[in-house]
C-alpha distance (Angstrom), angle and dihedral (degrees) to the residues before:
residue distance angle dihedral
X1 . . .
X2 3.83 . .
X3 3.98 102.1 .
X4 3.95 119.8 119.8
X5 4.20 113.3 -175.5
X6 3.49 107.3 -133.0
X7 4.32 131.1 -132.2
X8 4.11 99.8 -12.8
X9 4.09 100.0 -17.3
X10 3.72 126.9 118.5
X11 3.75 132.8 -168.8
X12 3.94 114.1 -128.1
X13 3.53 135.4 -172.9
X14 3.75 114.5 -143.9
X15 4.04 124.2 -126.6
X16 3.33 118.7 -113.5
X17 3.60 119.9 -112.1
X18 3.75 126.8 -126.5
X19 3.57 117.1 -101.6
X20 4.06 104.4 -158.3
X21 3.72 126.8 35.5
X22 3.61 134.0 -123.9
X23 4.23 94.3 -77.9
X24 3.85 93.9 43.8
X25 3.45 96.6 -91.7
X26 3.96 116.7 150.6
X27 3.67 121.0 -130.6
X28 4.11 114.0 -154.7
X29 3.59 122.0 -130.2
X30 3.92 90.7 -116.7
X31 4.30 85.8 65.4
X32 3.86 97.5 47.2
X33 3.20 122.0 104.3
X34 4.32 118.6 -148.9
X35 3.62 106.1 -104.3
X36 3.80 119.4 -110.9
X37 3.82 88.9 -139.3
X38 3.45 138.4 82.0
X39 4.01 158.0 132.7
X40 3.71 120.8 -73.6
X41 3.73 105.4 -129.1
X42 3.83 101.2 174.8
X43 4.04 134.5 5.8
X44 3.92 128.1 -153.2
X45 3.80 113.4 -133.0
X46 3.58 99.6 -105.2
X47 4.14 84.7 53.2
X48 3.50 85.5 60.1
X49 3.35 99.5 59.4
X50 4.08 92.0 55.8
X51 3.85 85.6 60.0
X52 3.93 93.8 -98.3
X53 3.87 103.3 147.4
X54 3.92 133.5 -177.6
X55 3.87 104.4 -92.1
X56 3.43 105.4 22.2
X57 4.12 115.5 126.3
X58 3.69 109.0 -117.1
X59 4.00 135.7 -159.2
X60 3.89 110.4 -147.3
X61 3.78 133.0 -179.4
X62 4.02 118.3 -84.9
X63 4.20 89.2 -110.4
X64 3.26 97.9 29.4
X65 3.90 127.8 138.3
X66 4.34 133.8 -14.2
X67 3.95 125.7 -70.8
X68 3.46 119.3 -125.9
X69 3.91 129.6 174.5
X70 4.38 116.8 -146.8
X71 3.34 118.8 164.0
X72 3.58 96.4 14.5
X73 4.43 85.8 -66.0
X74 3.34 121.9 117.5
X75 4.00 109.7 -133.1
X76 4.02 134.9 170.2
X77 3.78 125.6 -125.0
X78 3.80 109.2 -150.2
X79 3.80 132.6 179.0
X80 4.24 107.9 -116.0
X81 4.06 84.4 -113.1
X82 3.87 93.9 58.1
X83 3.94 85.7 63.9
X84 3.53 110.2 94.0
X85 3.95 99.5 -166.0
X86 3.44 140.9 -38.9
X87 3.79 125.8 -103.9
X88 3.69 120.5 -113.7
């Protein structure tokens, strides 16, 4: 992929959600919510700096960010201060 977030913005993939629960039961698309997780994929230079690196599993706020689609995947752009912490 050719996409580089500029100043403090970083491209991130979103988790998928699970689709049954615990006892089998099936939950339809229309009841899930988007997950507020998900893989960093790219990181602007300023991002960087605020220890933000490519890989990392980040938590980010429910409204946070712009959708975009490349490569036929759908992927969120968020500012470094919309992420609320990084997964360990």
């Amino acid at each position: 992929m050719n996409f580089q977030p500029l100043a403090n913005r970083v491209l991130v993939e979103r988790e998928e959600e699970v689709t049954t629960t615990a006892s089998g039961i099936i939950i339809p698309d229309s009841a899930k919510e988007k997950p507020q997780q998900g893989k960093v994929i790219a990181v602007g230079p300023d991002a960087e700096d605020e220890g933000i690196k490519e890989g990392d599993t980040v938590v980010f706020g429910k409204y946070s960010g712009s959708e975009i689609t490349l490569n036929d995947k759908e992927y969120l752009i968020l500012n470094s201060d919309d992420i609320l912490g990084i997964l360990k």
